[in-house]
Every structure is written in structure tokens, then in C-alpha cells.
C-alpha positions, 0 to 999 in steps of 0.5 A, a space after each residue: 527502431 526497437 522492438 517495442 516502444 517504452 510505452 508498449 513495456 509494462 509498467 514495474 510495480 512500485 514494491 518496498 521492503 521493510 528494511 531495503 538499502 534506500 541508498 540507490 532510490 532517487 528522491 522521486 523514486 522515495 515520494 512514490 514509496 512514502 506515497 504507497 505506504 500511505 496509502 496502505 496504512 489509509 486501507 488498514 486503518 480503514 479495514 480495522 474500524 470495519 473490524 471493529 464495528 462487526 465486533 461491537 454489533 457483535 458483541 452488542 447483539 450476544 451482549 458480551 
């Protein structure tokens, strides 16, 4: 009996870097990355409308 039980491990984190040889990932270990990526453009996107609504009240409360 092992030491510690698969479940007991912590889980890796998904990481991608632009440009990494995709040769060795499986198709399901691709997926996660499309997925996460996704995700990350949702939360840019996200963070520059906010961005851009400080600019406009801002510009709107000096009237640029």
C-alpha cells in the first residue's frame, strides 16, 4: 500500500505557455487548455469594460 493515496496528492495545475510543443498533450489534456484560456479572455474582456467604464465617468466627470 502506497504512502499516500492518489486522491490524498495535490492536484497539478493546469498551466499553458504560449508557444509549448502540443505534441505530447492528449486530446482531453488539450480541452482543458482551450477551456482555461477561455476563461482567461472572458476575465480580460471582463476587466477592460470595467476599464473603460472608470475612463468614461472619468473623462465625463473632468469633461475631456
Amino acid at each position: 500500500m502506497a504512502a499516500f493515496d492518489d486522491d490524498d496528492r495535490p492536484k497539478k495545475k493546469i498551466a499553458h505557455e504560449i508557444g509549448q510543443d502540443l505534441g505530447l498533450l492528449s486530446v482531453e489534456e488539450l480541452t482543458l487548455r482551450v477551456l482555461l484560456m477561455q476563461d482567461e479572455i472572458k476575465r480580460l474582456e471582463a476587466d477592460m469594460t470595467q476599464k473603460r467604464a472608470k475612463r468614461a465617468a472619468a473623462d465625463q466627470f473632468f469633461k475631456r
